[in-house]
C-alpha positions in Angstrom: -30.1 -11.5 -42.8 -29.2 -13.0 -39.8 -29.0 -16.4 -41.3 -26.5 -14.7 -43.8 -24.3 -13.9 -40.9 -24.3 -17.2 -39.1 -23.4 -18.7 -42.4 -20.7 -16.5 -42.6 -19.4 -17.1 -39.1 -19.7 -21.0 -39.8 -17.9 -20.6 -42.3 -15.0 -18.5 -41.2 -14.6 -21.0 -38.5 -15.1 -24.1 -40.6 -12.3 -22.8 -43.1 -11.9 -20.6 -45.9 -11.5 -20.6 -49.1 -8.7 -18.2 -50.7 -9.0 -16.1 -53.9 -8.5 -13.1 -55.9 -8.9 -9.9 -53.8 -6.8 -7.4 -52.3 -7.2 -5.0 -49.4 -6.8 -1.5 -50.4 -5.5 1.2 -48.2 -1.6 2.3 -46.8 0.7 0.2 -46.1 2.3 2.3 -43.8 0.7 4.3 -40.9 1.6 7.2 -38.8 0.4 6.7 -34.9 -2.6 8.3 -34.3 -3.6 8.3 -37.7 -6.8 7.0 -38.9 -7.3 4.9 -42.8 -9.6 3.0 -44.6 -9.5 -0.1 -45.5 -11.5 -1.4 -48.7 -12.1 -4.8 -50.1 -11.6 -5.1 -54.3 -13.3 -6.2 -56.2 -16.3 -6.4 -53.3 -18.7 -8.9 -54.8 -20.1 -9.7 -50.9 -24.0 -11.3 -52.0 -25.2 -8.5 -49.2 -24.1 -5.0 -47.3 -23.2 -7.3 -44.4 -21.7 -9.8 -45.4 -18.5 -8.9 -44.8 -16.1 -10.3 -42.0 -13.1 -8.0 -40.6 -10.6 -9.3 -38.0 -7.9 -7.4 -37.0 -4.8 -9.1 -35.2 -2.2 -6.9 -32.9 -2.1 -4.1 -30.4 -1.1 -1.2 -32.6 -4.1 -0.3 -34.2 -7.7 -0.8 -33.5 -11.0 -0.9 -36.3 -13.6 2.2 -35.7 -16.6 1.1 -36.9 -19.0 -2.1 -38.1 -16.8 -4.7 -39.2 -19.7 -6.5 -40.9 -19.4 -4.2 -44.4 -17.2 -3.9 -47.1 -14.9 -1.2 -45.8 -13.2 -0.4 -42.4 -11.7 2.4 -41.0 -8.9 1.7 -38.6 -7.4 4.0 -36.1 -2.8 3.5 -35.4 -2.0 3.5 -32.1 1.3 2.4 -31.4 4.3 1.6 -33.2 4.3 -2.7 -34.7 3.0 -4.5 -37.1 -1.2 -4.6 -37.7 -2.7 -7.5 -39.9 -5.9 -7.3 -41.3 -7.8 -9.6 -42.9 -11.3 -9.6 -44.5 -13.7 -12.7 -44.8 -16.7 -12.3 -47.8 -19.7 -14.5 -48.7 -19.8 -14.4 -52.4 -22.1 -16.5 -54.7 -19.1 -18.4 -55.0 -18.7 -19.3 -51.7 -16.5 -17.5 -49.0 -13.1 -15.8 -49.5 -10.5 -14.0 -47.3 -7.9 -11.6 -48.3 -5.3 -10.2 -46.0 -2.8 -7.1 -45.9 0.2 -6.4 -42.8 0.5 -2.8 -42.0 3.5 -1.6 -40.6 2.8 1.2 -38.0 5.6 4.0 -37.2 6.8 7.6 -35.3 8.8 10.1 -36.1 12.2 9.5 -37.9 10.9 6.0 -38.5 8.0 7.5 -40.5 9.6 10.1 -42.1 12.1 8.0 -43.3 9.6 5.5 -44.7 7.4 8.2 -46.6 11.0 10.1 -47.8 12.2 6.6 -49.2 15.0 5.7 -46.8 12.3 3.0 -44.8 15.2 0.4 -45.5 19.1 1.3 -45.3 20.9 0.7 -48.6 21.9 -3.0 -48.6 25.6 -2.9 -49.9 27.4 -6.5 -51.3 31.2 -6.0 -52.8 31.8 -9.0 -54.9 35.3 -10.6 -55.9 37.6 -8.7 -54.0 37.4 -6.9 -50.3 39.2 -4.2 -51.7 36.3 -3.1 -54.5 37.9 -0.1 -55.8 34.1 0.8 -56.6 33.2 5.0 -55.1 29.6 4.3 -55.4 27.7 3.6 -51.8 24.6 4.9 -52.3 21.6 5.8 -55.4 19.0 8.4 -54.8 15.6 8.9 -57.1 14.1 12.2 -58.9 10.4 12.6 -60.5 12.1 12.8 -64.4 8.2 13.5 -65.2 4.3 12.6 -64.7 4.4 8.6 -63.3 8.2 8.6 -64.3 10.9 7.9 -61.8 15.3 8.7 -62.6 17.6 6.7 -60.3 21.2 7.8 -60.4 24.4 6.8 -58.6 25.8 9.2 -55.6 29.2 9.0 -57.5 29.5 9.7 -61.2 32.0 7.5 -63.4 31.8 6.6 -66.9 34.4 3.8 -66.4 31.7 2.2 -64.4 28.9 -0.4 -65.9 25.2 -0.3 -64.5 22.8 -2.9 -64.4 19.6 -1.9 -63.0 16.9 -3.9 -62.0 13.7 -3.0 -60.9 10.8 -5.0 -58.3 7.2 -4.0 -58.7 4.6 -4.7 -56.2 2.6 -6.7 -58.6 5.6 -9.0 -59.4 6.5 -7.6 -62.2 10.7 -6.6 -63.3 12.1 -3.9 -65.6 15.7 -3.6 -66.1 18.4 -1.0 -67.6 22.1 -0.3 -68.0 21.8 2.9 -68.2 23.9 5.2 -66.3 20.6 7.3 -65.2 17.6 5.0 -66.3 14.0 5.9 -66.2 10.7 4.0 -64.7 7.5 4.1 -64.6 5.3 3.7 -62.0 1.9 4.0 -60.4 0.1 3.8 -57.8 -1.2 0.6 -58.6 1.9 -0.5 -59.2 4.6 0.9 -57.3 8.3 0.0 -57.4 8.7 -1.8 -54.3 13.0 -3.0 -54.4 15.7 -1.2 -56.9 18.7 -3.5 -57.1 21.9 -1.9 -58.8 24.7 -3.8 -59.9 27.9 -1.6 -60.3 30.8 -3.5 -62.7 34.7 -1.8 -62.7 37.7 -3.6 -64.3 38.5 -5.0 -60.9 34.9 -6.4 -59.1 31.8 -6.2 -58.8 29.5 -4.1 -56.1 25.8 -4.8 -55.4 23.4 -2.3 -53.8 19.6 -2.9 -53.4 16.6 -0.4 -51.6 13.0 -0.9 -50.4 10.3 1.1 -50.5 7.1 1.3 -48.8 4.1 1.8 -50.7 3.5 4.9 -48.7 6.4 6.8 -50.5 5.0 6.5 -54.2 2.1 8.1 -52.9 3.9 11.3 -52.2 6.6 10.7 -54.6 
């Protein structure tokens, strides 16, 4: 076993080799809140052969950071990175994932999907005779999400496009469109595009993983 380990460590010096896994855990922290943090799919060749290393001051790793999971303890407000180091029977690979670490408004705002102010961009003219400044989200039904504009106008035109975190893009013009989503595949940006006879205005949110989870 202890061979296995210097291998590892060798290794993870030497350099590593990068390939498909994925950290699993929140994205977003509260301080003084404690999370683990998983490796998938783990295919480690032994209980220890694992390799956490945690960069930052905001958040410290509770716990042997020789096995396949971790729990990790938010301290502060910043940004934590994590990354993970695995000797397979295919060699070593590393994954990584960035946490972001808040307090207060900052958290509730994140988990109550406002972690990003709406991004507004009037197109054509400065004068955009366009109402609409803002688009809010309701739960339309099990793993279904309803966007809608603050200001309701059928002269208007929608275009709708949706950013899921695993790279994949749906799109509507509906007024009120429905999407799905999941917890393995939460909506991560909603851009809207909002057309009158006169120009053209652009809004676009994020969301943290965090809020699909209580969505």
């Amino acid at each position: 076993m202890k061979t296995q380990l210097l291998i590892l460590l060798g290794l993870f010096i030497s350099g590593l080799s990068f390939a498909q896994c994925t950290i699993t855990g929140k994205s977003v922290l509260k301080v003084q809140d404690e999370e683990t943090y998983s490796i998938s799919p783990d295919i480690g060749q032994c209980k220890d052969c694992h390799l956490w290393s945690n960069y930052g001051k905001s958040a410290t790793v509770i716990g042997d950071n020789k096995v396949s999971s971790i729990r990790l303890k938010a301290n502060e407000e910043g940004r934590q990175l994590i990354s993970i180091s695995v000797l397979t029977s295919q060699g070593m690979i590393q994954c990584s994932k960035t946490i972001e670490i808040l307090s207060g408004k900052n958290y509730d705002n994140a988990i109550n999907g406002t972690s990003a102010d709406i991004k507004q961009n009037t197109n054509i003219s400065k004068n955009c005779d366009i109402e609409v400044t803002d688009f809010k989200q309701g739960k339309f039904g099990d793993g279904i999400v309803n966007f809608f504009p603050n200001i309701s106008n059928n002269e208007y035109k929608y275009a709708w496009t949706v950013n899921y975190s695993d790279g994949s893009i749906m799109k509507s013009t509906d007024k009120n469109p429905q999407f799905p989503f999941a917890k393995e595949k939460s909506i991560s940006i909603v851009k809207l595009q909002v057309f009158s006879k006169n120009c053209i205005k652009d809004l676009s949110r994020s969301y943290e993983t965090i809020f699909w989870e209580h969505f």
